[in-house]
PABAVEX-120872 format. One record per atom (N, C-alpha, C): residue number from 0; x, z, y negated; atom name; residue in one letter. Coordinates in Angstrom, 3 decimals. Layout:
% residues N
SITE, NUM, X, Z, Y, CA, A
...
This chain:
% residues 155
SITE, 0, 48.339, 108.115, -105.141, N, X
SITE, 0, 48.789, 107.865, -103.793, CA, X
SITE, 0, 49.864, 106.779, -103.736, C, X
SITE, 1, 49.920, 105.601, -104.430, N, X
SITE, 1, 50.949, 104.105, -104.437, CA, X
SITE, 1, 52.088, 105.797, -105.193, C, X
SITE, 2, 52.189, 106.283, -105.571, N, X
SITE, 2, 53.819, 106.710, -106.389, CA, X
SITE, 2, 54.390, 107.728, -105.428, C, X
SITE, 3, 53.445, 108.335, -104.236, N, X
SITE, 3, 54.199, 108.867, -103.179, CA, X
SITE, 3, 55.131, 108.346, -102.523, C, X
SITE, 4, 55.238, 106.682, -101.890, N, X
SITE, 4, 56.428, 106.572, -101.230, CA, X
SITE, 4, 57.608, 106.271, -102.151, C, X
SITE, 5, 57.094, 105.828, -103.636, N, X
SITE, 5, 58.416, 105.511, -104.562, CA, X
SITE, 5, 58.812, 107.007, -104.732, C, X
SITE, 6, 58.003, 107.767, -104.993, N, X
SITE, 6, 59.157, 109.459, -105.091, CA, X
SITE, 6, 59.837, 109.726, -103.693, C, X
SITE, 7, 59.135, 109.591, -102.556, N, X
SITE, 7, 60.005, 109.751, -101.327, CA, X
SITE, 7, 61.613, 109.032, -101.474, C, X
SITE, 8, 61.108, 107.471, -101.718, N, X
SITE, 8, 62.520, 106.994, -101.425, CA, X
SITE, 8, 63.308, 107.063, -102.279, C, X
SITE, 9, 62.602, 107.678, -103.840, N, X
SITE, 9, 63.797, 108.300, -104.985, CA, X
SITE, 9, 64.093, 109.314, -104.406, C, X
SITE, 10, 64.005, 110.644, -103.591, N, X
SITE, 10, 63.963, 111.409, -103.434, CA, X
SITE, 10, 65.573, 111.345, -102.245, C, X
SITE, 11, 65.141, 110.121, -101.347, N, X
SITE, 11, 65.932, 110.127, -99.999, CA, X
SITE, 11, 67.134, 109.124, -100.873, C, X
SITE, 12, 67.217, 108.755, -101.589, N, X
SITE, 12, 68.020, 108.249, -102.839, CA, X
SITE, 12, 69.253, 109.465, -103.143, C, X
SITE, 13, 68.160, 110.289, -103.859, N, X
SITE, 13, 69.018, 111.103, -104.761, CA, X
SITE, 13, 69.906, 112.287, -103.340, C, X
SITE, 14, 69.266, 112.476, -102.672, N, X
SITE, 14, 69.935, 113.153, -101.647, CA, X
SITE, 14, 71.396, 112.980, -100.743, C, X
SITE, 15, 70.727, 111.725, -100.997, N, X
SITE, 15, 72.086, 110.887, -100.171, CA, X
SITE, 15, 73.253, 110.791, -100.918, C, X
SITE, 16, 72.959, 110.446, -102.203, N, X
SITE, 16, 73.749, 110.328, -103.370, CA, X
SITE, 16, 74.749, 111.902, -103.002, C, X
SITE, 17, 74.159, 112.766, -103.820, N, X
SITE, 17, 74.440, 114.271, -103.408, CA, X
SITE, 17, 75.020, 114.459, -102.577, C, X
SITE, 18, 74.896, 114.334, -101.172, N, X
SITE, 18, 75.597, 114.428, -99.908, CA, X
SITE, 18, 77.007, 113.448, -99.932, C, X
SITE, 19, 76.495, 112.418, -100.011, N, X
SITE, 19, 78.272, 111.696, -100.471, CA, X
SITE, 19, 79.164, 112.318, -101.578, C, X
SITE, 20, 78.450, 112.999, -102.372, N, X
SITE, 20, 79.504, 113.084, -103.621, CA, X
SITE, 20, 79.645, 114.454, -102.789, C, X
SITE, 21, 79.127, 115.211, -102.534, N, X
SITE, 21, 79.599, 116.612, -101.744, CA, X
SITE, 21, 80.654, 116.303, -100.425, C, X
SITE, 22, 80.971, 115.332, -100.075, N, X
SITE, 22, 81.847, 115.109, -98.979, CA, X
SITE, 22, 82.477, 115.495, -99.678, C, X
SITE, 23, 84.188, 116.512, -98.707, N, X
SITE, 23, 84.693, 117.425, -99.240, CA, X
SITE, 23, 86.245, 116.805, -98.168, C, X
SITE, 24, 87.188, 116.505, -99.165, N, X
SITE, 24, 88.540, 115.640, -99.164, CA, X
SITE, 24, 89.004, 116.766, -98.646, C, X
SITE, 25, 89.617, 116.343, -97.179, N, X
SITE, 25, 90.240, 117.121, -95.876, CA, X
SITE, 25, 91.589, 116.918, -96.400, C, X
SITE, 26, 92.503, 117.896, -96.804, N, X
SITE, 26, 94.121, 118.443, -96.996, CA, X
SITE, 26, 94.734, 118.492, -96.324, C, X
SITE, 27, 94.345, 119.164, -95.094, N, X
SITE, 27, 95.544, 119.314, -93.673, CA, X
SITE, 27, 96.502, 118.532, -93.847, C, X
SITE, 28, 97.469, 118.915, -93.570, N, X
SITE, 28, 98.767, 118.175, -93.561, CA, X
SITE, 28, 99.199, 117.927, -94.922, C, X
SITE, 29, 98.174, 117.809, -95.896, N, X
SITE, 29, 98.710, 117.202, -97.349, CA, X
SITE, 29, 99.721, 117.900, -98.339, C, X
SITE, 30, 100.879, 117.599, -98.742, N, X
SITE, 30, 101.388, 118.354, -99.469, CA, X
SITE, 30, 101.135, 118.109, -100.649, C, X
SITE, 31, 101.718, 118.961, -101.435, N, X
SITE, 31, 101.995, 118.958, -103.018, CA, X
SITE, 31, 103.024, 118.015, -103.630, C, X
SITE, 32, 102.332, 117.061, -104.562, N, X
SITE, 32, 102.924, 115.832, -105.009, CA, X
SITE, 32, 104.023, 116.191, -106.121, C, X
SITE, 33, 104.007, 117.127, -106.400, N, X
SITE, 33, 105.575, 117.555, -107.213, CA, X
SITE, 33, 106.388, 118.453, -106.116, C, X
SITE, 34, 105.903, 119.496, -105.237, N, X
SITE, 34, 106.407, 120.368, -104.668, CA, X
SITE, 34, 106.271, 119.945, -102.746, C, X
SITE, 35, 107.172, 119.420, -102.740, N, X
SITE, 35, 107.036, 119.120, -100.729, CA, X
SITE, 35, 106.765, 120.161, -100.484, C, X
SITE, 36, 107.104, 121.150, -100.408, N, X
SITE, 36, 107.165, 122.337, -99.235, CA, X
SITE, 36, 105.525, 123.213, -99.571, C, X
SITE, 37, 105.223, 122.864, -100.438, N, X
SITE, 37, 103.679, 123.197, -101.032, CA, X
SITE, 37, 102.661, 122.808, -100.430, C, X
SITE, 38, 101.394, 123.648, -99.948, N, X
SITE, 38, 100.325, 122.540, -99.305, CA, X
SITE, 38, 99.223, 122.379, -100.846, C, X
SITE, 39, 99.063, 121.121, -100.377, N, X
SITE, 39, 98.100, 120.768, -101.588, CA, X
SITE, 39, 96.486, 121.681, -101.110, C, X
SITE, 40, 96.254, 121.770, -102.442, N, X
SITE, 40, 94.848, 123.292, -102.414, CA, X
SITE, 40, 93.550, 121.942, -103.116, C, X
SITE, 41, 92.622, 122.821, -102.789, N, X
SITE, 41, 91.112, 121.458, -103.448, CA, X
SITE, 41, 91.096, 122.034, -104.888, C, X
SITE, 42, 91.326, 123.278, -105.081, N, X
SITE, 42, 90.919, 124.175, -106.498, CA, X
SITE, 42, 92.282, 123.700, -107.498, C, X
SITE, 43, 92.907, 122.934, -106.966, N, X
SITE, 43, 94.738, 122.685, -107.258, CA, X
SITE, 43, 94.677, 121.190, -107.792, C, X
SITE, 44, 94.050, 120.604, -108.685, N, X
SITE, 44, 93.635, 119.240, -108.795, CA, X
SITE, 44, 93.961, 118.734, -110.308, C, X
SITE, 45, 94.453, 117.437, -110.620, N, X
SITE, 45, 93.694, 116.671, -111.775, CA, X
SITE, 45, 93.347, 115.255, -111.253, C, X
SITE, 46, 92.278, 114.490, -112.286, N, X
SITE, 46, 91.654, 113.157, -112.141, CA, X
SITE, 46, 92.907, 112.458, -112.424, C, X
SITE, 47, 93.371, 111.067, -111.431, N, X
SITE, 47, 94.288, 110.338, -111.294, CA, X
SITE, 47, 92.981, 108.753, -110.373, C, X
SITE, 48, 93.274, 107.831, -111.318, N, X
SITE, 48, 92.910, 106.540, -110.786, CA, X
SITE, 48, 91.584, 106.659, -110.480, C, X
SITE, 49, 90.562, 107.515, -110.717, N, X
SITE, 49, 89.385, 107.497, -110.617, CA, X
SITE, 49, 88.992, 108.423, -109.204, C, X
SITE, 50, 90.003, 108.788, -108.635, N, X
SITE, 50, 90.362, 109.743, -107.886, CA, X
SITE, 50, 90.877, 111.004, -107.905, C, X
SITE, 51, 91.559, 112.163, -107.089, N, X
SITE, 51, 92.177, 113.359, -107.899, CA, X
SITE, 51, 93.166, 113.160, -106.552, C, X
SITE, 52, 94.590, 113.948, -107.270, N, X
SITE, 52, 95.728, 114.108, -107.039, CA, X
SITE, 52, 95.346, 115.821, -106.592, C, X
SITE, 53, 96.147, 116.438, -105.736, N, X
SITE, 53, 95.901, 117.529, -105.254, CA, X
SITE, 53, 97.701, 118.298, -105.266, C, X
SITE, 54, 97.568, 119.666, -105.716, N, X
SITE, 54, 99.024, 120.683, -105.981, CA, X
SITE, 54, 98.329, 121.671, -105.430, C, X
SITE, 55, 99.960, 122.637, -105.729, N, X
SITE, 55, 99.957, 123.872, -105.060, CA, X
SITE, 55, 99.892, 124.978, -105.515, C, X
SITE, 56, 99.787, 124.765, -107.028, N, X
SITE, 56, 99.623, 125.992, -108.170, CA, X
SITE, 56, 99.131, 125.423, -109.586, C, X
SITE, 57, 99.416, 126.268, -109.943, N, X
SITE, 57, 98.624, 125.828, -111.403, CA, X
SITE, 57, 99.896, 125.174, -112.789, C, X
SITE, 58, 100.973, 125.293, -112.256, N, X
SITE, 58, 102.311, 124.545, -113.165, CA, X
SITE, 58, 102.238, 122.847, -112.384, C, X
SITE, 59, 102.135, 122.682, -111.118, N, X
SITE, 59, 102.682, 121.539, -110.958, CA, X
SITE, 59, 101.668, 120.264, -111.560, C, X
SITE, 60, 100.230, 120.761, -111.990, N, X
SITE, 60, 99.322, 119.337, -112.479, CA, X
SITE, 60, 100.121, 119.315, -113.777, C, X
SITE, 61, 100.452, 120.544, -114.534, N, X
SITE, 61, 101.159, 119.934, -115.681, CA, X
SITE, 61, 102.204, 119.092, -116.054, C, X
SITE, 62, 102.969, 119.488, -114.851, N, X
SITE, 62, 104.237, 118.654, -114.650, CA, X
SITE, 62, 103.808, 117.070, -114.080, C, X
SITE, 63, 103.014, 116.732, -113.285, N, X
SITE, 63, 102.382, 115.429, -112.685, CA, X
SITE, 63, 102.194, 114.619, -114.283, C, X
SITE, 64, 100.987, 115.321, -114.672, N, X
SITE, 64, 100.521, 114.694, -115.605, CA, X
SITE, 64, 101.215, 114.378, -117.222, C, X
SITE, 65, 102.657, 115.231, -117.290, N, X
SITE, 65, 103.971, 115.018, -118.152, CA, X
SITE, 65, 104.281, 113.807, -117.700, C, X
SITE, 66, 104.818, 113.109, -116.349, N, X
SITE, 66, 105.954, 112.574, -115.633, CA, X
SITE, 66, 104.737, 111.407, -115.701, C, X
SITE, 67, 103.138, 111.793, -115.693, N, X
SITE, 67, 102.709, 110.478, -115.697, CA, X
SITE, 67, 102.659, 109.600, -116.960, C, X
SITE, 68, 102.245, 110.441, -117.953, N, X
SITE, 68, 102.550, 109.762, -119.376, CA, X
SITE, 68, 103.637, 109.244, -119.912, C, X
SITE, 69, 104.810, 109.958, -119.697, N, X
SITE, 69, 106.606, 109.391, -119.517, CA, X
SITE, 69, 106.123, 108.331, -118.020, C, X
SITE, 70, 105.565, 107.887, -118.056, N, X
SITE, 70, 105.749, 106.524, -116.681, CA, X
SITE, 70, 106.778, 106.591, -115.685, C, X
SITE, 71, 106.655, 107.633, -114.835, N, X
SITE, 71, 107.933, 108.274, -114.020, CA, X
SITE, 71, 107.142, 107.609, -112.581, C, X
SITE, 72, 107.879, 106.402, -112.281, N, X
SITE, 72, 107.512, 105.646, -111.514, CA, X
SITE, 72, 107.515, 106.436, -110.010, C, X
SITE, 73, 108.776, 106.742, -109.820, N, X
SITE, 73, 108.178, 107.901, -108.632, CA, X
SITE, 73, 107.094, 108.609, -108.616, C, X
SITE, 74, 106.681, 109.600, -109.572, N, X
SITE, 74, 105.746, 110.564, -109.594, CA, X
SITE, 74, 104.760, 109.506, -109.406, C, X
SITE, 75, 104.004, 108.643, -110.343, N, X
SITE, 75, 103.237, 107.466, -109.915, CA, X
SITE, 75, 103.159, 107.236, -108.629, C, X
SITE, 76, 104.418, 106.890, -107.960, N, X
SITE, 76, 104.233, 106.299, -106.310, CA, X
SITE, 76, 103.599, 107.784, -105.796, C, X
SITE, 77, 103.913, 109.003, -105.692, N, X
SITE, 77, 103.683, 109.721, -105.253, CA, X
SITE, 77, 102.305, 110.219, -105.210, C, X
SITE, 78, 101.813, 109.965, -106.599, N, X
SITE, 78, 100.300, 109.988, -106.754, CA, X
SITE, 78, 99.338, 109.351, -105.928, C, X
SITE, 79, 99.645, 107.644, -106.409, N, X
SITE, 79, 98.852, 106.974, -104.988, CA, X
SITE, 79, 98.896, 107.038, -104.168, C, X
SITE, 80, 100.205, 107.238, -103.573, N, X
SITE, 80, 100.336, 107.586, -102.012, CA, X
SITE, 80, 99.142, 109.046, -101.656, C, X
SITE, 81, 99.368, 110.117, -102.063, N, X
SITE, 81, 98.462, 110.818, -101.481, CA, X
SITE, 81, 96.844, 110.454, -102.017, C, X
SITE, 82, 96.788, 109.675, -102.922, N, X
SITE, 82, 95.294, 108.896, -102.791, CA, X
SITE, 82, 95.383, 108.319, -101.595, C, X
SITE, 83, 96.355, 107.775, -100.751, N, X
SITE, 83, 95.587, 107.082, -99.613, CA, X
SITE, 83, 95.617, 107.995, -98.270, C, X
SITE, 84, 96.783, 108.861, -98.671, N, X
SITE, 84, 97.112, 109.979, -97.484, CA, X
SITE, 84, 95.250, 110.509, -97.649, C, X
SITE, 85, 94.428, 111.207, -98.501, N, X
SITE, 85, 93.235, 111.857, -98.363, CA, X
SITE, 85, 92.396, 110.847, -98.202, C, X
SITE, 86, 92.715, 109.862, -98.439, N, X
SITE, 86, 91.984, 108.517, -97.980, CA, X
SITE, 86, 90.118, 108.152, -98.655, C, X
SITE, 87, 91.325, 108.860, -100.414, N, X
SITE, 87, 90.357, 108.166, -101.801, CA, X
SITE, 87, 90.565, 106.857, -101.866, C, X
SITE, 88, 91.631, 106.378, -102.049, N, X
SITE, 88, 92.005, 104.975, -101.964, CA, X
SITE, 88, 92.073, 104.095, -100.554, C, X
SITE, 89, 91.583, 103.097, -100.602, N, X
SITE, 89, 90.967, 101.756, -99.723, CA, X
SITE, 89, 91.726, 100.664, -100.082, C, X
SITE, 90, 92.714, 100.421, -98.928, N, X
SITE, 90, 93.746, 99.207, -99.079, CA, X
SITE, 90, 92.561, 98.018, -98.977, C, X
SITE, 91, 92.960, 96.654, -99.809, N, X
SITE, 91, 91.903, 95.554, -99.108, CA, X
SITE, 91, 93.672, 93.963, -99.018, C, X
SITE, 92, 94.638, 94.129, -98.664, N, X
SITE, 92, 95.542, 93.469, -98.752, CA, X
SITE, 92, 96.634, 93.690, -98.708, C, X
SITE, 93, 97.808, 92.921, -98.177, N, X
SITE, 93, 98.838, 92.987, -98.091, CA, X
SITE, 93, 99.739, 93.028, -98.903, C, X
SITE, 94, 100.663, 93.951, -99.326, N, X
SITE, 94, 101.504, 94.550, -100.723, CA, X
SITE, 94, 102.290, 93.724, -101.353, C, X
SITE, 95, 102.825, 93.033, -99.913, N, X
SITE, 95, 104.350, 91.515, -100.220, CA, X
SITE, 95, 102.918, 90.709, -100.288, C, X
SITE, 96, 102.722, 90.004, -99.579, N, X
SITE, 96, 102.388, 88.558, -99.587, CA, X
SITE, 96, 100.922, 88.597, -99.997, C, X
SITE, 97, 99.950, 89.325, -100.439, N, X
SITE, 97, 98.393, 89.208, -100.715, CA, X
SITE, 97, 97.919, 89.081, -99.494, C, X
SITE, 98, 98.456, 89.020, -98.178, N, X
SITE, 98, 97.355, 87.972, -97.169, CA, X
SITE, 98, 96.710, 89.543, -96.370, C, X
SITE, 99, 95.847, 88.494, -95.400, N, X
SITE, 99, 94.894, 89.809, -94.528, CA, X
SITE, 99, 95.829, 90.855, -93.964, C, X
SITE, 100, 94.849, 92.302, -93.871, N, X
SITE, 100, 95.663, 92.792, -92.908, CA, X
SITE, 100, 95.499, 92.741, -91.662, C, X
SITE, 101, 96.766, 93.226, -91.116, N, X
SITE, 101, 96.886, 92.892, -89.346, CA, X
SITE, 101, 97.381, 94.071, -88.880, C, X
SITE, 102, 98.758, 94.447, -89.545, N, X
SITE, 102, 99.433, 95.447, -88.615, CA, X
SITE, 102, 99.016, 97.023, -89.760, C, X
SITE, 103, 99.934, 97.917, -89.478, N, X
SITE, 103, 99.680, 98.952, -90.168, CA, X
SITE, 103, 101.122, 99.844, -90.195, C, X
SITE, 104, 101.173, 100.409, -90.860, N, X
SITE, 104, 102.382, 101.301, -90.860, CA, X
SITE, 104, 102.213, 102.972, -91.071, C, X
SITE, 105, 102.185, 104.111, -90.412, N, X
SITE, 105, 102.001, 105.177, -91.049, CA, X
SITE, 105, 103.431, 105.646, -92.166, C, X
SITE, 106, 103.302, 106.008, -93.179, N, X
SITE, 106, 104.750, 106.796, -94.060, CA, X
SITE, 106, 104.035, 108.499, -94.181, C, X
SITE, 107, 104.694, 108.928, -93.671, N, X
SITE, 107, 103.917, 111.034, -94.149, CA, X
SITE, 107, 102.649, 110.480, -94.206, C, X
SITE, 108, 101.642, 110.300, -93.071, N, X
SITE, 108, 100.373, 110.344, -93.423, CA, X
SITE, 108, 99.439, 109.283, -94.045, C, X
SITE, 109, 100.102, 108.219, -94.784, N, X
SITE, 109, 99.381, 107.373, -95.577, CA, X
SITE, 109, 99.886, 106.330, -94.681, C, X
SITE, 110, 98.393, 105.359, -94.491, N, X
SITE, 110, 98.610, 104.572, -93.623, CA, X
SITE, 110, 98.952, 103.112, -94.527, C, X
SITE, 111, 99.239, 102.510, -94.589, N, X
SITE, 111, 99.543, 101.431, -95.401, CA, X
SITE, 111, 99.912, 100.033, -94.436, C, X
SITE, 112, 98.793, 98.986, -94.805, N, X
SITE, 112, 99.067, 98.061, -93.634, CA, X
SITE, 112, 99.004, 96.684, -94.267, C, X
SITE, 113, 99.651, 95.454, -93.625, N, X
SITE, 113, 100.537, 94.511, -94.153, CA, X
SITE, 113, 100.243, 93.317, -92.972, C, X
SITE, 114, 99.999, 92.367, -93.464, N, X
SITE, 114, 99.652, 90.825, -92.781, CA, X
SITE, 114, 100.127, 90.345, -91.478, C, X
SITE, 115, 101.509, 90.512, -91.576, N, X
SITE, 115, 102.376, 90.378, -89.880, CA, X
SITE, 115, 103.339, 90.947, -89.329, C, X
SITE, 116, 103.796, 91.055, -88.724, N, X
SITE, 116, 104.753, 91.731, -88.064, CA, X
SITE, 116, 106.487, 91.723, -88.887, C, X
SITE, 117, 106.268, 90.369, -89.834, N, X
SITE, 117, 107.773, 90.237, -90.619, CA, X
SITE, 117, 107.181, 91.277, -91.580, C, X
SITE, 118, 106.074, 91.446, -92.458, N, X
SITE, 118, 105.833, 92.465, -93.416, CA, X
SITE, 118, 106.063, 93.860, -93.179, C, X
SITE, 119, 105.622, 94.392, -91.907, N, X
SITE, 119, 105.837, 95.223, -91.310, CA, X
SITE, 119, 107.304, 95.880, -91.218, C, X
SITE, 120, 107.932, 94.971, -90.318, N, X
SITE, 120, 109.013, 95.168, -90.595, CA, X
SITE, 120, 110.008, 95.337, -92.051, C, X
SITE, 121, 109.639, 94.418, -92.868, N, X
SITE, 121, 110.463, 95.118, -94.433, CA, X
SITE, 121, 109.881, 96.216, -94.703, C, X
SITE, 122, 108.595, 96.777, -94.582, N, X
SITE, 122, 108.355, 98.035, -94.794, CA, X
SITE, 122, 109.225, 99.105, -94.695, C, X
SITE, 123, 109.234, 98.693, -92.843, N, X
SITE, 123, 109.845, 99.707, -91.780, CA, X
SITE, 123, 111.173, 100.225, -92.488, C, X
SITE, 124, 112.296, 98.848, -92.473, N, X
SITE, 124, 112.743, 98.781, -93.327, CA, X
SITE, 124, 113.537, 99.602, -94.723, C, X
SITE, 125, 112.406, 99.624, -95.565, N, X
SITE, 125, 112.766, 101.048, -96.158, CA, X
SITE, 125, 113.262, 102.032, -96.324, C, X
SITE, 126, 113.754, 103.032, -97.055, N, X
SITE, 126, 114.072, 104.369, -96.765, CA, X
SITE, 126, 113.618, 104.466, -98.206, C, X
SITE, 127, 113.332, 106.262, -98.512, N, X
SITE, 127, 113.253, 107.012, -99.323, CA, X
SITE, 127, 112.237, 106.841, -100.747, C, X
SITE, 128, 112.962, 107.206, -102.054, N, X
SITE, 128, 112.492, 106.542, -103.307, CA, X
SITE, 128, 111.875, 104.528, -103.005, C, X
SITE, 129, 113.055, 104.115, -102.370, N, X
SITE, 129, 112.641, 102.794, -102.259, CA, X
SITE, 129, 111.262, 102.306, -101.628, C, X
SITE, 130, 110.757, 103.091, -100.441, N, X
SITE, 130, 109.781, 102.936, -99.526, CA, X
SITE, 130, 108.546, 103.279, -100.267, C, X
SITE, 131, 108.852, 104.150, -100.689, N, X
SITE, 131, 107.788, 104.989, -101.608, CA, X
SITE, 131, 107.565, 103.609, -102.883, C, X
SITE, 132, 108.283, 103.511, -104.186, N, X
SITE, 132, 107.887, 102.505, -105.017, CA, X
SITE, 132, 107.410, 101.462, -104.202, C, X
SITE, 133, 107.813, 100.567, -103.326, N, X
SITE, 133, 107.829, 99.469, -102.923, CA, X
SITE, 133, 106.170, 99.040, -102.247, C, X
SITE, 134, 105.714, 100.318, -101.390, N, X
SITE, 134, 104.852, 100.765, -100.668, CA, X
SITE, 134, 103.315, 100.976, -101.659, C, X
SITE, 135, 103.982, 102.115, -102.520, N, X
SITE, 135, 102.648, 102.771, -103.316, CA, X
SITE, 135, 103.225, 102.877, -104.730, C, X
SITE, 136, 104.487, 102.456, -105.402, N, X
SITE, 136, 104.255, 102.362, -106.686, CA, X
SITE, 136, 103.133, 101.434, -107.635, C, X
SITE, 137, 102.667, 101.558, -108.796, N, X
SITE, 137, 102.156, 100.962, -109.503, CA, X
SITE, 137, 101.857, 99.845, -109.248, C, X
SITE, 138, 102.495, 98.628, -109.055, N, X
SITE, 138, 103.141, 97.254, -108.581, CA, X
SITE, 138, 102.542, 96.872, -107.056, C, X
SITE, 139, 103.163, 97.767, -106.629, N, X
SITE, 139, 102.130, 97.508, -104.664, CA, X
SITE, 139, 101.569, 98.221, -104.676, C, X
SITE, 140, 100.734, 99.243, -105.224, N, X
SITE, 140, 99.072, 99.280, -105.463, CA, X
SITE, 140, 97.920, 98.259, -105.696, C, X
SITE, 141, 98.609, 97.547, -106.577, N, X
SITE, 141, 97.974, 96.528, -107.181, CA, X
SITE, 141, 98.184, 95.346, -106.302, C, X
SITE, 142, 99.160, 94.842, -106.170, N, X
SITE, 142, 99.227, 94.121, -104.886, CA, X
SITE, 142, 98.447, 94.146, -103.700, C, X
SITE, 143, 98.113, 95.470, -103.293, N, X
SITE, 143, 97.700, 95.857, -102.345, CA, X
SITE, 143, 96.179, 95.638, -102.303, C, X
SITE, 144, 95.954, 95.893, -103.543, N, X
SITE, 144, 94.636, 95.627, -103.663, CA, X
SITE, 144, 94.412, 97.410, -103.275, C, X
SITE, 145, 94.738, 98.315, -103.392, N, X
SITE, 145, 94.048, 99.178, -103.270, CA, X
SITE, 145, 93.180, 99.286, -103.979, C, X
SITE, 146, 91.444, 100.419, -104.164, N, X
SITE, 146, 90.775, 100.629, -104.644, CA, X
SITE, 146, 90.805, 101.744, -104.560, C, X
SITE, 147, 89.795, 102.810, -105.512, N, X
SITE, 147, 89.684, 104.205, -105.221, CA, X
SITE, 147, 87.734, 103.793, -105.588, C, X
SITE, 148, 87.043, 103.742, -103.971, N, X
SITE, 148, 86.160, 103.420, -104.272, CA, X
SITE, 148, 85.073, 104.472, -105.130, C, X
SITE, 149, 85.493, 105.467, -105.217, N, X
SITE, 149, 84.622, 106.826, -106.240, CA, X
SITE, 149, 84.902, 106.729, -107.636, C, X
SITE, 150, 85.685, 105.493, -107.908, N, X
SITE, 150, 86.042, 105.293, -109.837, CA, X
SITE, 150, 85.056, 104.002, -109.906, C, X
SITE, 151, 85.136, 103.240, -109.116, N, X
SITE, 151, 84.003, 102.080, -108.364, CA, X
SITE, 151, 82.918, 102.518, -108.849, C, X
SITE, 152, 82.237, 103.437, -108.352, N, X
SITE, 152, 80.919, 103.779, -107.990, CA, X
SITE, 152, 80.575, 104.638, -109.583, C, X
SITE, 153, 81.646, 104.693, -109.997, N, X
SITE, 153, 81.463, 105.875, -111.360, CA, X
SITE, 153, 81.274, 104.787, -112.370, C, X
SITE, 154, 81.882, 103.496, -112.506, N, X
SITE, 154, 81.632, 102.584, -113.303, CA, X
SITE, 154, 80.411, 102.236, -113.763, C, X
């Protein structure tokens, strides 16, 4: 009788567990990180940052995962960025300066947010390749303090 409620709450344990890892990463809107005009597919995947990167066929993970080993800093920015666009990755800081966040910025979907209104603004700021490295390359990832809390939890 005492090992009934420890199997219950292993039980309401393991379930829960299950149910989180079965949450199922919403695409809408998401494109394909080699191919813009592509919508990113769930069956269309490789593991990136303890997270997965999402394509539109079965050539473009090969090409991702070429451009990632050659350290193709774009493709990189492009990666994290849609880690935060599906919202695997969890900003905890500001990209320029380390400090709290305050304001926020949307870029295509990924929200990315920054201490004050001057941070904000250099964001804004931005255009193109530049916005992208500056934002979600390698460098202001880390800055950022992003996490991908499911590589977290896998540790």
């Amino acid at each position: 009788m005492k090992r009934l409620p420890l199997l219950a709450t292993a039980f309401v344990a393991v379930v829960g567990v299950t149910v989180f890892a079965a949450e199922e990463i919403k695409l809408e809107g998401i494109k394909c990180v080699m191919n813009p005009k592509g919508p990113a597919m769930l069956e269309k995947s490789v593991d990136f940052k303890g997270g997965k990167v999402f394509f539109c066929c079965d050539n473009c993970p090969k090409g991702f995962t070429a451009k990632v080993e050659a350290e193709d800093a774009i493709v990189i920015a492009k990666g994290n960025k849609q880690l935060v666009q599906t919202k695997q990755a969890v900003q905890e800081k500001c990209p320029f300066t380390g400090g709290p966040l305050k304001t926020e910025l949307d870029v295509d979907g990924a929200v990315v947010q920054s201490c004050c209104d001057k941070c904000l603004g250099k964001a804004k700021k931005l255009k193109g390749d530049e916005q992208l490295t500056q934002l979600f390359g390698d460098e202001a990832f880390t800055a950022a303090g992003f996490k991908v809390p499911a590589a977290e939890a896998a540790e």
